[in-house]
N, C-alpha and C positions, 0 to 999 in steps of 0.2 A: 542137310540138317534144315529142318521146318520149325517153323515156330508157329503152335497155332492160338487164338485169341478167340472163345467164343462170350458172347454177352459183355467185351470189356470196351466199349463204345461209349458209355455212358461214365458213372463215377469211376471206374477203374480204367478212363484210360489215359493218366500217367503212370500210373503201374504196369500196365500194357506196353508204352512207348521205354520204360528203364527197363522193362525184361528184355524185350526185342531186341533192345540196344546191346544188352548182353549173350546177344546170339549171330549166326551167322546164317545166310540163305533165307528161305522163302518166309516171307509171314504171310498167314493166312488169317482172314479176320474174317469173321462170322459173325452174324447180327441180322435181326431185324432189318433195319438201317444199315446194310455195312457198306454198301457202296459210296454216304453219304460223308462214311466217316475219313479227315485227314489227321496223320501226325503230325506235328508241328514240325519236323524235323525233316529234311527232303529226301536222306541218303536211306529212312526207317520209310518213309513214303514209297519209293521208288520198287524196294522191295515186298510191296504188300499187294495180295490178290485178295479184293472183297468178295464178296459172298451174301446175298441179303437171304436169309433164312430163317424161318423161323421154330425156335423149336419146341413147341408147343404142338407140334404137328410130330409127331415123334417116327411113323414110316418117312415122309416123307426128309426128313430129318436126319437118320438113321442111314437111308439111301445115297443123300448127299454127301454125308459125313465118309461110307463108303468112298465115293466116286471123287473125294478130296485127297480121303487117305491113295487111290489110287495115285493120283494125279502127283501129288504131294510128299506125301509120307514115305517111311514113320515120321511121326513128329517127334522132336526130340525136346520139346518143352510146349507145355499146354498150359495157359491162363484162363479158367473158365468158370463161368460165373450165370448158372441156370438157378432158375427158382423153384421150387419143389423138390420134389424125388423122383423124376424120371431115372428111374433106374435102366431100363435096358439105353437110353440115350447115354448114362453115365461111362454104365459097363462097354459100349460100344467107343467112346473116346479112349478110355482104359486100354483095350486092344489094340487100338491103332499108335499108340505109342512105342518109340523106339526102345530097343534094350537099354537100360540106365539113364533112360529119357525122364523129365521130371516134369510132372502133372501137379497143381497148384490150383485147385478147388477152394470156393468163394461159400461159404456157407450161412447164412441168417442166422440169428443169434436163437431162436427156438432148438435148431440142430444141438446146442452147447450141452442139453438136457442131459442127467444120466440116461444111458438108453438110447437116446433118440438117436434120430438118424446121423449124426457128424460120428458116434461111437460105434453106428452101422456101416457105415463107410468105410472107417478105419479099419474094420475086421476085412471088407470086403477086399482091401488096394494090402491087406497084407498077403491074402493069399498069391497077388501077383507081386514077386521081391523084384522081377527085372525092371519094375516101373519105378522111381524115387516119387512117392506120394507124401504133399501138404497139401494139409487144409487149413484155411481162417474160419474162423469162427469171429464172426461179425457183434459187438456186441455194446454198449454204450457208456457216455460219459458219467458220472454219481460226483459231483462235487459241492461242497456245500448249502448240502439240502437241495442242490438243482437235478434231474436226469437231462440228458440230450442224448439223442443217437447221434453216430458219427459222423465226421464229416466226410467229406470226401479226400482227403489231403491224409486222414487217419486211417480212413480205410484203404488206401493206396500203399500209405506206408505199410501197414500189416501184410499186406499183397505181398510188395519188395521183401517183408525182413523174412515172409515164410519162405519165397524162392533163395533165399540164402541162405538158410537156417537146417541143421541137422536133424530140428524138433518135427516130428511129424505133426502139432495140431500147434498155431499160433493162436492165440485171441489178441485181434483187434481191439481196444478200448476193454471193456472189462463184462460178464455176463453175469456177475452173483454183485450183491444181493438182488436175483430175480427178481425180487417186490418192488427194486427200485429202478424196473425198467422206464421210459420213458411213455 
């Protein structure tokens, strides 16, 4: 059993270090930066192989992700949190996941749209049933006439409650009233 972590270096990584912690064997952490990044935690340290990669580069990305899954995989829980729609990157993590393995996608609050791509996704990860697919939907604080986007600490927790959750899409903080994004 693999755990794999890609773009959670950054705000997502204690939601990264309480998934890990709920798994067993290899954590694979993927980043930019991933060789820079430590858990706080020595015995989630110990079992982590960085990766600095970057996946904006999508062959060469795609390649690696290959030659991880090799090494690695299947993964049986995936943390991941890319910017945009690289679709063939997406679809290519989607495969390398184990049977009843559970992939947990980070998605910007634009995705939350009718239509758009988080409703795109959703159709896409139903066609594959042997995969347990969530997504967050990233999305902001509305309180008393203030907006704020979320924190980190909010966005983490939505991370956590979607890998525990039977709901296939979580929002983080909230995405309507659209008008009163931040």
């Amino acid at each position: 059993m693999t755990t794999l972590l890609i773009g959670t270096t950054g705000m997502l990584s204690e939601a990264a270090a309480q998934i890990a912690a709920q798994t067993e064997g290899d954590i694979v952490v993927v980043s930019r930066r991933a060789s820079a990044f430590r858990f706080d935690d020595t015995a989630l340290q110990d079992r982590v192989t960085a990766h600095d990669l970057d996946w904006s580069d999508s062959a060469a990305f795609l390649a690696a992700l290959d030659r991880l899954a090799a090494a690695h995989g299947p993964f049986s829980t995936a943390l991941v949190w890319l910017h945009g729609r690289d679709e063939p990157v997406r679809a290519q993590i989607a495969h390398h996941m184990a049977d009843e393995g559970l992939l947990v996608e980070v998605l910007g609050s634009a995705a939350s749209r009718p239509g758009a791509f988080g409703d795109i996704r959703v159709r896409q990860m139903q066609a594959l049933p042997q995969v347990r697919y969530r997504q967050v939907l990233l999305g902001f604080v509305h309180d008393e006439g203030l907006s704020r986007w979320l924190t980190h600490a909010e966005i983490c927790a939505g991370a956590v409650a979607a890998a525990t959750s039977d709901e296939t899409v979580t929002i983080a903080g909230q995405v309507e009233p659209w008008n009163k994004r931040p």
